[in-house]
C-alpha positions in Angstrom: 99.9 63.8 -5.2 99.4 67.2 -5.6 96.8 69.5 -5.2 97.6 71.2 -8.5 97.1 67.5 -9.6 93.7 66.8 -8.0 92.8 70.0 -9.9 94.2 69.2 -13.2 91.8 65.4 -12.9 89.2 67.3 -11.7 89.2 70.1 -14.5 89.7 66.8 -17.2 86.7 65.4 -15.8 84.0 68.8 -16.0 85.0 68.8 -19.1 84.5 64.9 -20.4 81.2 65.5 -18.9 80.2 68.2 -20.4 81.1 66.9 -23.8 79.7 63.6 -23.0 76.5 65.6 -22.1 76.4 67.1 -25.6 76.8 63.9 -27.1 73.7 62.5 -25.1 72.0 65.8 -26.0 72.6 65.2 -29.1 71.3 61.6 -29.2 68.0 62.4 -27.7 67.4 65.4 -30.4 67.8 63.2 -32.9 65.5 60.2 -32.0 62.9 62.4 -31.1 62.9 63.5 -34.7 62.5 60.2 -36.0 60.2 58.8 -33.9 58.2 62.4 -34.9 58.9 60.7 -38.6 57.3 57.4 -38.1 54.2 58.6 -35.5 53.6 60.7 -38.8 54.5 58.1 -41.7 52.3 55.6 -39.2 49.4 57.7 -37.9 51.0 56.5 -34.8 48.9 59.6 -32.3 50.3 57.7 -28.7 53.9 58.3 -30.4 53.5 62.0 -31.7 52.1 63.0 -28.5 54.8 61.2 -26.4 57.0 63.5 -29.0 55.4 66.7 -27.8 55.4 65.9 -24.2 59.3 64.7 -24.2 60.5 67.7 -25.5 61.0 68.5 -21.6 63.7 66.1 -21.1 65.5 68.2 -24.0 64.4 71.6 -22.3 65.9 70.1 -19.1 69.6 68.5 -20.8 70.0 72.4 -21.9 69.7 73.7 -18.9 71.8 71.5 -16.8 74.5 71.6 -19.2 74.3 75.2 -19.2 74.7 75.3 -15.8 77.3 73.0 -15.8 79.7 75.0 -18.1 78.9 78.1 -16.4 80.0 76.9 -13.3 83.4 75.6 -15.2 84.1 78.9 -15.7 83.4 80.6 -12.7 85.9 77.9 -10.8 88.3 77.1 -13.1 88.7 80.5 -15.4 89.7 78.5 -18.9 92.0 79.4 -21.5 92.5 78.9 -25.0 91.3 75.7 -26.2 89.3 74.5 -23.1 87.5 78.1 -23.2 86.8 77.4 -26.7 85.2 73.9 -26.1 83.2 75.8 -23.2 81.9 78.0 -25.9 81.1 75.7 -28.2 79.2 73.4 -25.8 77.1 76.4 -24.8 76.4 77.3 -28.5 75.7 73.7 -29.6 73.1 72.7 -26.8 71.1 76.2 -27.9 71.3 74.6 -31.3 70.3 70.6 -30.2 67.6 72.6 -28.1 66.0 74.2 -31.1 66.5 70.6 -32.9 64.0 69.4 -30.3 61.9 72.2 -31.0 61.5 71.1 -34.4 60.8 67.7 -33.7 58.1 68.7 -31.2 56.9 71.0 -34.4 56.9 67.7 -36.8 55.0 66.0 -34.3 52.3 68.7 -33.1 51.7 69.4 -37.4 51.5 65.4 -37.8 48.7 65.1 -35.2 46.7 67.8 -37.1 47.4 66.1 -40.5 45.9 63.0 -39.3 42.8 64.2 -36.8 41.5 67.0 -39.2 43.0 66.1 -43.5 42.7 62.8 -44.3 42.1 62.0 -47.7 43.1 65.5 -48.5 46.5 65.4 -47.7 49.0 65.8 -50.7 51.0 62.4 -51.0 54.7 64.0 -50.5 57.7 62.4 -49.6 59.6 64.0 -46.5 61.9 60.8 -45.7 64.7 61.4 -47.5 65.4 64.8 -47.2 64.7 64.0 -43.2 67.4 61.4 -43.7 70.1 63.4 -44.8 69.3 66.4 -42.4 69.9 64.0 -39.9 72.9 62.8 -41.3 74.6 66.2 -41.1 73.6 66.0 -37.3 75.4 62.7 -36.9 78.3 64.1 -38.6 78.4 67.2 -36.7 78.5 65.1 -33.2 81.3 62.8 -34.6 83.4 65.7 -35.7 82.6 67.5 -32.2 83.5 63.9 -30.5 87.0 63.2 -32.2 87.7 67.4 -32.6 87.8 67.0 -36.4 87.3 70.2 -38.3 87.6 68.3 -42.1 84.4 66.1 -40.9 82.7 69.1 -39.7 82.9 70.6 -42.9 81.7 68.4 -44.8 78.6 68.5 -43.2 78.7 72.4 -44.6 78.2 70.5 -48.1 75.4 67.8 -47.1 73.6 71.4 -46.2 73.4 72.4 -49.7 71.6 69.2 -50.8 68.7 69.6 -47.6 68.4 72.9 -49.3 67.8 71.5 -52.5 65.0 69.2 -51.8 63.1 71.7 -49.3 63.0 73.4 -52.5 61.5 70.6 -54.3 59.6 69.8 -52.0 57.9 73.4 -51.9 57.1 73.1 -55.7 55.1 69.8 -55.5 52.7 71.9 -52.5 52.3 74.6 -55.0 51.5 72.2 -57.7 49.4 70.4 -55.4 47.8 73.5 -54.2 46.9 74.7 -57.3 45.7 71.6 -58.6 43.2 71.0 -56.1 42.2 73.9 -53.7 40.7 71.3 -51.0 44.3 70.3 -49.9 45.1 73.6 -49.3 45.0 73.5 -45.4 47.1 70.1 -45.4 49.7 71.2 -48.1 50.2 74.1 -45.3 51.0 71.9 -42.6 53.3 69.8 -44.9 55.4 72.9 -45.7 56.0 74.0 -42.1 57.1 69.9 -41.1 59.3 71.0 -44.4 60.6 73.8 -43.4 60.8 72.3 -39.9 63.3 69.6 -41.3 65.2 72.0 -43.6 66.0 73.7 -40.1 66.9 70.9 -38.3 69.8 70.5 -41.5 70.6 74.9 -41.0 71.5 74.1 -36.7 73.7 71.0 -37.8 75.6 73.1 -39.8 76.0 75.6 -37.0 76.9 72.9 -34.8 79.8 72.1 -37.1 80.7 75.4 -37.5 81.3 75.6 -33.6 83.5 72.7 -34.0 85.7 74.2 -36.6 86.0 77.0 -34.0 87.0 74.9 -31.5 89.5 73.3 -33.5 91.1 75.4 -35.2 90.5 78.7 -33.7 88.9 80.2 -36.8 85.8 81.6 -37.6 83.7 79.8 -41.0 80.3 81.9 -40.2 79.2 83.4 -43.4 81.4 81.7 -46.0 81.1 79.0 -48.7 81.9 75.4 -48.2 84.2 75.6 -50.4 85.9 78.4 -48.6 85.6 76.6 -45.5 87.9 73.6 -46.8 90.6 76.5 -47.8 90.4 77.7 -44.5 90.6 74.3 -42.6 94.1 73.7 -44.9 95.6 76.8 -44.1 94.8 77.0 -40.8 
């Protein structure tokens, strides 16, 4: 066996890990929004603050993976496709990071919502739209998993539909708002948990985005969905 062999296993393997490790990254991102969810659908305080205080281990999976691809590059110089998958991991862990981030967010607003509102709290649903943020996360993993840049984009469409129901979701705060000037402080808190999810739908689509890169070789940043599938098929 040679050694241009031993290199060639060797090279296969950084990389399996690395995309493994963006998988697991991935996982972790996503349950820690959930159980930010249910700690704040329950009033569950022992689960928000486990929330806040796991965000490390997210901190911790960017970092070594960062590491890890950096030192794939310094040994093994990669071209082409495998420098394109390098890039990608190192884009998409800044983006599962920031997922964290908003789950950590979700949870530190839920803890206020229940220690200081109450009563006062306007009675708005963020579940669903939660639900389909995360479902454009899911997507975007399975399209980075089996390198497939007609999955990835349609998680480009799901966005439009998260940004739909932020928007709703807005409306019934103002109304709320308006309606009774005591839920004020609480109607605030809602909106940034909102807005927290809404984000958590704009860095899947990213993370898709990365995997159309890495696909195809092309660049979707700044164009329509629709203009994204044209682009896929002609590519």
């Amino acid at each position: 066996m040679t050694d241009q062999h031993h290199t060639s296993k060797n090279f296969d393997l950084e990389m399996e890990t690395l995309r493994t490790g963006v998988l697991e990254m991935g996982g972790l991102v996503e349950l820690q929004v959930r159980r930010a969810l249910e700690g704040l659908r329950s009033g569950n305080m022992a689960q928000l603050e486990a929330v806040i205080r796991d965000d490390s281990r997210v901190n911790q999976m960017e970092n070594d993976l960062d590491h890890a691809c950096n030192q794939v590059i310094a040994k093994r110089q990669p071209t082409a496709i495998d420098l394109r998958m390098i890039i990608t991991v190192l884009k998409s862990i800044s983006d599962l990071e920031r997922i964290g981030d908003k789950a950590r967010k979700i949870a530190r607003y839920g803890v206020a919502l229940h220690d200081q509102h109450g009563a006062t709290s306007p009675s708005v649903d963020l579940n669903h739209m939660a639900e389909v943020a995360l479902s454009m996360l899911r997507t975007s993993l399975d399209a980075f998993a089996r390198l497939d840049p007609v999955a990835a984009a349609r998680t480009l469409h799901i966005d439009e539909t998260v940004n739909g129901e932020y928007q709703s979701i807005i409306r019934q705060l103002i109304t709320y708002m308006m309606e009774d000037p005591r839920s004020i402080s609480s109607a605030l808190d809602i909106m940034a948990m909102a807005k927290a999810i809404e984000r958590v739908g704009d860095h899947s689509k990213n993370i898709a985005e990365y995997v159309i890169y890495m696909a195809k070789g092309i660049s979707v940043r700044h164009a329509s969905p629709s203009e994204v599938d044209e682009k896929i098929a002609a590519a």
